[in-house]
Short mmCIF file of the C-alpha atoms (twelve columns), coordinates in Angstrom:
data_MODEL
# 
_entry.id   MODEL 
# 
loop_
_atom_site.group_PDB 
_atom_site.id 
_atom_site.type_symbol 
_atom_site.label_atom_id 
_atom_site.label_alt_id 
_atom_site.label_comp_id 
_atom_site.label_asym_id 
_atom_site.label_seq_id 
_atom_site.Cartn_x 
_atom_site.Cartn_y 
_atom_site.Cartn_z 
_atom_site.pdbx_PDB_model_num 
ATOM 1   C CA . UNK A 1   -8.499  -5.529  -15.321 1 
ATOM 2   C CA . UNK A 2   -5.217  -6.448  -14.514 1 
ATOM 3   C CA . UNK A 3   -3.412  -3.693  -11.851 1 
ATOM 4   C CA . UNK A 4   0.022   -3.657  -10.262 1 
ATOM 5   C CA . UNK A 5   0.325   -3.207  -6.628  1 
ATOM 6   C CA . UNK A 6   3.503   -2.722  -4.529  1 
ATOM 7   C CA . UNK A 7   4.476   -3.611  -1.244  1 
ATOM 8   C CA . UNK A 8   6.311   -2.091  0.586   1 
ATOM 9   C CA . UNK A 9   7.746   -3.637  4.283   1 
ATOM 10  C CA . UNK A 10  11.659  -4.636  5.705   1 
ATOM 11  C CA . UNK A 11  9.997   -7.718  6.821   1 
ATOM 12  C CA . UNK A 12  10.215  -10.175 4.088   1 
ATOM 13  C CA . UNK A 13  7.696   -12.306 6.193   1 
ATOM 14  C CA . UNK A 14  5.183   -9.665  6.139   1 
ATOM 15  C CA . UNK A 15  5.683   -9.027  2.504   1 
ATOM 16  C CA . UNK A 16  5.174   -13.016 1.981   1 
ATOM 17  C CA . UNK A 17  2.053   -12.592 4.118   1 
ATOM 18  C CA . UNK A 18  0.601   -9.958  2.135   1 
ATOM 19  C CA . UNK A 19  1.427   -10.886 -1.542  1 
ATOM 20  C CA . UNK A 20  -0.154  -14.912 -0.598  1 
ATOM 21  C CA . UNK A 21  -3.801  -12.327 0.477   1 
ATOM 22  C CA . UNK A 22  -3.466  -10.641 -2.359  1 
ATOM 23  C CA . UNK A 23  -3.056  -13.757 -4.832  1 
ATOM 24  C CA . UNK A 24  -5.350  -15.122 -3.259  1 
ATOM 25  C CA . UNK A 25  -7.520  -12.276 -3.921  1 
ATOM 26  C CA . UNK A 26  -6.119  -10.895 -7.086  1 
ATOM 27  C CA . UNK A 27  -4.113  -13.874 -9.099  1 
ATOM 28  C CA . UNK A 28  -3.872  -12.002 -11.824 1 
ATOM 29  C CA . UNK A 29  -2.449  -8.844  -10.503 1 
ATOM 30  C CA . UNK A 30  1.179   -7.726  -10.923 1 
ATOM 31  C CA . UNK A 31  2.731   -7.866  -7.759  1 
ATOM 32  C CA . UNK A 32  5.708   -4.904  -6.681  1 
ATOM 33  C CA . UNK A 33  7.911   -5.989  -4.083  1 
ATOM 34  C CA . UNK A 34  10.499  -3.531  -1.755  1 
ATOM 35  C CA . UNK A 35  12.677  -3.565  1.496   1 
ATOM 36  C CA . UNK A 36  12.638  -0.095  2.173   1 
ATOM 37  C CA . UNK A 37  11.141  3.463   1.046   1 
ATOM 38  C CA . UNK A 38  13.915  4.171   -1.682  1 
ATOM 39  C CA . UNK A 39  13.486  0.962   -3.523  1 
ATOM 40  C CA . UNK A 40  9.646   1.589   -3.185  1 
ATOM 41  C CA . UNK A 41  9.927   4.861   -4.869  1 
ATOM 42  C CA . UNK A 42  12.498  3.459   -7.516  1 
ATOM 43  C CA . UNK A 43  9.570   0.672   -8.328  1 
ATOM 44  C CA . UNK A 44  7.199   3.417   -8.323  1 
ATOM 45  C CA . UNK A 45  9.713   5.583   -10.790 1 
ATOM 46  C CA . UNK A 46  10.020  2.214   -13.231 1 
ATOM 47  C CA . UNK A 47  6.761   0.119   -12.982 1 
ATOM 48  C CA . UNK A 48  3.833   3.190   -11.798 1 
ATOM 49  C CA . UNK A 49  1.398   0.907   -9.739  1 
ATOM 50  C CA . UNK A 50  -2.044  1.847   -9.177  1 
ATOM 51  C CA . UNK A 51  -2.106  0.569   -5.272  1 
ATOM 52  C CA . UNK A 52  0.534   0.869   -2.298  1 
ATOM 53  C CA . UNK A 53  0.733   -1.200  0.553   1 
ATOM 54  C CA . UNK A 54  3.132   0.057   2.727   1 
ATOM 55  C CA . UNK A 55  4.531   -0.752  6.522   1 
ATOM 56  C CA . UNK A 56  4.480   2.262   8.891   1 
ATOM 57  C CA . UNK A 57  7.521   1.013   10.853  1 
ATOM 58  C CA . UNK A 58  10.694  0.899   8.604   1 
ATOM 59  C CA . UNK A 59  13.912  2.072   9.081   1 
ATOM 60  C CA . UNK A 60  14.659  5.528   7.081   1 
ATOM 61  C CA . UNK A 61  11.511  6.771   6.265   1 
ATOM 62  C CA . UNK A 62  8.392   5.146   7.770   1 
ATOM 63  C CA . UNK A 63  5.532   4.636   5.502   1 
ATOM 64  C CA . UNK A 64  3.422   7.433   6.173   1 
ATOM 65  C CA . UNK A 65  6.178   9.565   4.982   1 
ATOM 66  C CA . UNK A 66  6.570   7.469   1.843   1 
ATOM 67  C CA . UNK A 67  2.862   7.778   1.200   1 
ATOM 68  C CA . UNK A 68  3.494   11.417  1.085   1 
ATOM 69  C CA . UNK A 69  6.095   11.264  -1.197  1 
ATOM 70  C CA . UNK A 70  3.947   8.444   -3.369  1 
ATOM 71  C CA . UNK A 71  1.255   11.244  -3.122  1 
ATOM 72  C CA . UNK A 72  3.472   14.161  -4.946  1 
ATOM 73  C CA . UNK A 73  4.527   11.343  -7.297  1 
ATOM 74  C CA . UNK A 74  1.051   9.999   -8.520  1 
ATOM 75  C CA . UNK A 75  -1.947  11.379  -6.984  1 
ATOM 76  C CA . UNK A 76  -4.247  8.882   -8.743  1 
ATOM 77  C CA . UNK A 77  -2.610  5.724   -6.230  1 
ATOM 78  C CA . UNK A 78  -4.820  3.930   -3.965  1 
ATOM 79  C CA . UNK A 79  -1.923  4.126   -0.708  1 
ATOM 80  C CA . UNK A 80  -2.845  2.148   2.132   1 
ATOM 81  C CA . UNK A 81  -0.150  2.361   5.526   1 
ATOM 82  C CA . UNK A 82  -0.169  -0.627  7.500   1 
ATOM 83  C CA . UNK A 83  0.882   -1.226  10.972  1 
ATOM 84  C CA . UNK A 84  0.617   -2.786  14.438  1 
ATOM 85  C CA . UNK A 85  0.298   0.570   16.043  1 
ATOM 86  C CA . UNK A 86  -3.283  1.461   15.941  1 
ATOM 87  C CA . UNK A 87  -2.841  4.892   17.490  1 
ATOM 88  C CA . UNK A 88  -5.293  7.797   16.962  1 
ATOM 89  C CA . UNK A 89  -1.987  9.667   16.093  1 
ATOM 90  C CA . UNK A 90  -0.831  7.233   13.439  1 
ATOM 91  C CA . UNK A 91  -4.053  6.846   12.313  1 
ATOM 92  C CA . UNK A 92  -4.504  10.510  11.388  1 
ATOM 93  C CA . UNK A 93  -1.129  10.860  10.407  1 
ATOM 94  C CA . UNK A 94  -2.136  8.279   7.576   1 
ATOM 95  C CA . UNK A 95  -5.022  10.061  6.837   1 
ATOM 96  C CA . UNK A 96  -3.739  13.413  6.598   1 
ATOM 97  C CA . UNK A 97  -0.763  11.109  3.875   1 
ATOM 98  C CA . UNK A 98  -3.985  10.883  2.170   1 
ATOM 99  C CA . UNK A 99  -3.803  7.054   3.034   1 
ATOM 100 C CA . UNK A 100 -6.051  4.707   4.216   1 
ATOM 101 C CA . UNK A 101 -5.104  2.872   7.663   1 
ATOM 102 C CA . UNK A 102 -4.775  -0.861  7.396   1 
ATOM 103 C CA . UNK A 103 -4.268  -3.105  10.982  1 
ATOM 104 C CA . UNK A 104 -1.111  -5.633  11.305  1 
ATOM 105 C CA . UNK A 105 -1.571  -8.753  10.588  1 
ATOM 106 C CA . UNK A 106 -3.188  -7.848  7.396   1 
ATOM 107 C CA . UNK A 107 -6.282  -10.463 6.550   1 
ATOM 108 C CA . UNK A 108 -7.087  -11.579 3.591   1 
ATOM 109 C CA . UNK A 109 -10.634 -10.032 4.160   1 
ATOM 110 C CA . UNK A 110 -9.238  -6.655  5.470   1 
ATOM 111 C CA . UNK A 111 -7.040  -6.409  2.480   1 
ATOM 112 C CA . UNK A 112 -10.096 -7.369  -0.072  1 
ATOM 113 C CA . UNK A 113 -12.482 -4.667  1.388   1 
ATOM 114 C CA . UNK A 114 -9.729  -1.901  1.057   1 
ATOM 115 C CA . UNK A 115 -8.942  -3.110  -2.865  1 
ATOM 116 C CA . UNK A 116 -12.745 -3.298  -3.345  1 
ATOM 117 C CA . UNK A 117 -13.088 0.295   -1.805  1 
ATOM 118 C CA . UNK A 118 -9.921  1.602   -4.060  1 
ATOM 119 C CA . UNK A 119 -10.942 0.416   -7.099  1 
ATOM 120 C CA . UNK A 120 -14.295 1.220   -7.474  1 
ATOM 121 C CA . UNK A 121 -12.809 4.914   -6.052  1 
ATOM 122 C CA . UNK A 122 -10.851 4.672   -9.353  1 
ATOM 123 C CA . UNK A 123 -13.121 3.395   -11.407 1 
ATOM 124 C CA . UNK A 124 -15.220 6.743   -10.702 1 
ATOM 125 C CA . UNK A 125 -12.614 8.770   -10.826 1 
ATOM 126 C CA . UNK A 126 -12.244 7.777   -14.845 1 
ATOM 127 C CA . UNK A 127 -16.122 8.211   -15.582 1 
# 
């Protein structure tokens, strides 16, 4: 099945880094692509992806506030924050986002075990 994901990181390297994993991964998926937290929630608003990938450190919001505000949006999205900072405090903060926490650099393999996870989480969820 064919599923749009959106990325969501003011490093355009990082967002190269992670759409090449998940075409490599997923060819077939739809990929979402933003600079920032508003234009994430604007792609959100138009396009209604089923899985976020989103940097903790942005400027503006940071991503586990965005995941938050994903949350309220759609409940149903697989959100996953990603970032460098592998704090306990970060980490929870994710968690409590209702997130899932994702370590910088993002491998391919990393980023196929938390799709896996997600969609087989949604694919129950519609049984």
């Amino acid at each position: 099945m064919i599923q749009k994901v959106l990325i969501v990181d003011d490093s355009k390297l990082a967002r190269m880094a992670a759409a090449k994993a998940l075409k490599a991964l997923h060819p077939d998926w739809v990929l979402l692509e933003a600079a920032n937290a508003e234009e994430g929630l604007a792609r959100v608003r138009d396009s209604s992806p089923e899985f976020a990938l989103l940097d903790f450190n942005m400027p503006g919001k940071d991503g586990i506030v965005l995941a938050a505000e994903l949350r309220d949006l759609n409940p149903r999205m697989s959100i996953a924050v990603i970032s460098a900072n592998h704090q306990v405090e970060v980490i929870g903060r994710a968690r409590a986002a209702g997130a899932v926490f994702l370590a910088k650099p993002l491998t391919e393999r990393a980023l196929g075990d938390y799709l896996n996870v997600a969609v087989e989480q949604r694919s129950a969820a519609t049984e």
